[in-house]
C-alpha positions as CSV (number, residue, x, y, z in Angstrom):
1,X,106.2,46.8,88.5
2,X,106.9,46.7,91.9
3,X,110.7,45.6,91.9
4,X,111.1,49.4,92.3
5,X,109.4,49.5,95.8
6,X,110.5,45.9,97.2
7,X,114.4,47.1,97.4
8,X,113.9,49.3,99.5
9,X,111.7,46.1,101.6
10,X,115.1,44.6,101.7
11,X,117.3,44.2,104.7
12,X,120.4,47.0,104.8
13,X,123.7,44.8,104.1
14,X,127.2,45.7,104.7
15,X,129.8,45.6,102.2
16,X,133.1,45.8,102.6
17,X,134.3,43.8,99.2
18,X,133.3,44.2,95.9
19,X,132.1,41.1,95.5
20,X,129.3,41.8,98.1
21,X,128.0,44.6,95.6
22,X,124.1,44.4,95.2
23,X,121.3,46.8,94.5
24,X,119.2,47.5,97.7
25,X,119.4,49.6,100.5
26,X,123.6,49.5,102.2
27,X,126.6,50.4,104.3
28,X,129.0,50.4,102.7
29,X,132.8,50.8,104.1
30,X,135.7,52.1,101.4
31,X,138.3,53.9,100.8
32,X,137.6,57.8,99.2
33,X,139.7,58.9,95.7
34,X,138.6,62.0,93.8
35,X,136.0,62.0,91.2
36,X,135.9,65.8,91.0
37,X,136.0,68.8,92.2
38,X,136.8,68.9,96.2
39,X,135.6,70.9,98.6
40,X,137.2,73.5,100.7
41,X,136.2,74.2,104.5
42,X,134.8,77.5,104.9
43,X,136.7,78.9,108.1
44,X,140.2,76.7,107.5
45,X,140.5,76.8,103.8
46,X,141.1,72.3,104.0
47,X,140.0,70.8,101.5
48,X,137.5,67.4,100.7
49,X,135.0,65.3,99.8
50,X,132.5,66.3,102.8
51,X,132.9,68.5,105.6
52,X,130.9,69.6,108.7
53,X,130.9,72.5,111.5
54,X,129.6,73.9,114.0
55,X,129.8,77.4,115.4
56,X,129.1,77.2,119.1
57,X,128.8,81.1,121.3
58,X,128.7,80.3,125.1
59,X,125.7,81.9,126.4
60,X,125.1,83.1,130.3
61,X,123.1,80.9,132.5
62,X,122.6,82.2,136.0
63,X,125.3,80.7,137.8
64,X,127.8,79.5,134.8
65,X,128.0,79.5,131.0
66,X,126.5,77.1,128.5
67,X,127.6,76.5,125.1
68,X,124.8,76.7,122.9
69,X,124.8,75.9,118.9
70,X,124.5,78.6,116.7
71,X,124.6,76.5,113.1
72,X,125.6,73.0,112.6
73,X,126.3,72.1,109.0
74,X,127.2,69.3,106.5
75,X,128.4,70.1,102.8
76,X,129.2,66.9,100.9
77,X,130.1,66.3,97.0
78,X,130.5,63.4,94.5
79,X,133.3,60.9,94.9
80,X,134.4,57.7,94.4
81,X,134.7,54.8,97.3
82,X,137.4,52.2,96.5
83,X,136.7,49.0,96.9
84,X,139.4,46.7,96.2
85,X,139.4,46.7,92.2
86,X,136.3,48.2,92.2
87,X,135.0,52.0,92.0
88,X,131.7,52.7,93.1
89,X,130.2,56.6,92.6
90,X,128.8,57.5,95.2
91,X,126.4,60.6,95.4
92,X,124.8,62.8,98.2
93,X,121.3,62.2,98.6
94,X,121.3,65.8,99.6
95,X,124.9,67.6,99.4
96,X,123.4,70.1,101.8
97,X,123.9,74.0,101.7
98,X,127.5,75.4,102.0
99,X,128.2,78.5,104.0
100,X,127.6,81.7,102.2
101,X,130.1,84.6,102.3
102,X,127.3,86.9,104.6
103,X,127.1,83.9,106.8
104,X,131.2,83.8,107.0
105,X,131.4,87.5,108.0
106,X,128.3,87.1,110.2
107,X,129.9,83.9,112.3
108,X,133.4,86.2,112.8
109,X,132.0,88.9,113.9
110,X,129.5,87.1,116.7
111,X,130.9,87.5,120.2
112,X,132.1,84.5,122.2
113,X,131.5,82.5,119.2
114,X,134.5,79.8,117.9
115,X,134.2,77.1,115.2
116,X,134.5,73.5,115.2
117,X,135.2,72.1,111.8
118,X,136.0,68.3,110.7
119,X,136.6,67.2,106.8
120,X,137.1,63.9,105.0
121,X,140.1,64.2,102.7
122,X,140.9,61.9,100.2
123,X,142.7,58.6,101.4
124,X,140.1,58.1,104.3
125,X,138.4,55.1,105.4
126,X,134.5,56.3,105.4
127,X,131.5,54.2,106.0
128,X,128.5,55.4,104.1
129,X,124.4,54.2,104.7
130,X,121.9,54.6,101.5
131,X,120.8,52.8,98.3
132,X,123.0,51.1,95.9
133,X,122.0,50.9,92.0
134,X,123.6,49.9,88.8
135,X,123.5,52.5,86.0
136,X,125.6,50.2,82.9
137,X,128.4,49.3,84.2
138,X,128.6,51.2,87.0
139,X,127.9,50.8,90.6
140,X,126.3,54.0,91.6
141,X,126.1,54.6,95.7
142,X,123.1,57.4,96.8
143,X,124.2,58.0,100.9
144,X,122.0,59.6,103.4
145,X,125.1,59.7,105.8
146,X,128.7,59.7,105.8
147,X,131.2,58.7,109.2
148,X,134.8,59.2,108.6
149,X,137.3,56.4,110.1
150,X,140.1,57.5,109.7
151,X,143.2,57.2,107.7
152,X,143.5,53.9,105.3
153,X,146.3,51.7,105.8
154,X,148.5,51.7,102.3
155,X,148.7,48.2,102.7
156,X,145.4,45.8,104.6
157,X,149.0,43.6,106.2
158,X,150.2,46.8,108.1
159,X,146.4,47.1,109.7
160,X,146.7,47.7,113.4
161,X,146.1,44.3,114.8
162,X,144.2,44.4,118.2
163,X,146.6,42.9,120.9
164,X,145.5,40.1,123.1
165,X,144.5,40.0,126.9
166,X,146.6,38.3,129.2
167,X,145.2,36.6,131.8
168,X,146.5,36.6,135.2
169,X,148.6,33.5,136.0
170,X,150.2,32.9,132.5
């Protein structure tokens, strides 16, 4: 009766393999691949599996100008997260609103206003936080936040390898 409520008592893991894979609350760190439909930034046209902006208008102060935040936005959709062998859906907990066509015209025409947009395409490293669960046989991911880290290395041997220090003397 109350396994429901006791994963969400349990500590948030990391999971970077597949082999890590459990239901509870998660981060979980994977590379994105296409499940459907992408997205397509409003003001660009690029095109994704989430995708934020900003549209900032600098505003007068007495002595200098201040950028000030209009609307700050995050759009996301269905897709799957590689990991390894392993796909794992994962699923917006809320895939937020995206920007409607008055909004566009209303954000061009604003004076002193420019926009600031950033995607995740497909073939990027992400990190995602929210609730794993099994639904069959598959490994269903519900994330309350995405981070994008950047482009996957094709092959884990070519990952850049920090270099060492050298101390002084040697």
């Amino acid at each position: 009766m109350f396994s429901k409520w006791t994963r969400y008592l349990k500590p948030e893991i990391e999971i970077t393999e597949a082999g890590q894979l459990r239901t509870g609350p998660a981060r979980i760190e994977g590379i994105v691949s296409a499940c459907g439909a992408l997205l397509k930034t409003p003001f660009r046209g690029r095109s994704g599996v989430a995708y934020t902006y900003k549209v900032v208008t600098m505003v007068k102060m007495r002595q200098a100008s201040m950028p000030s935040v209009i609307r700050d936005r995050l759009h996301c959709t269905s897709f799957e997260l590689a990991l390894g062998e392993i796909r794992v859906l994962a699923v917006p907990k809320e895939p937020g609103d995206p920007v409607t066509e008055d909004e566009h015209k209303e954000v061009l025409t604003t004076e002193n206003a420019y926009v600031d947009e950033e995607v995740i395409p497909i073939g990027h490293r992400v990190r995602l936080e929210g609730m794993v669960d099994r639904d069959g046989d598959t490994w269903v991911f519900n994330y309350r936040t995405i981070a994008d880290l950047g482009l996957a290395p094709k092959d884990p041997a070519e990952a850049p390898r920090r270099a060492r220090r050298r101390r002084k003397g040697r």
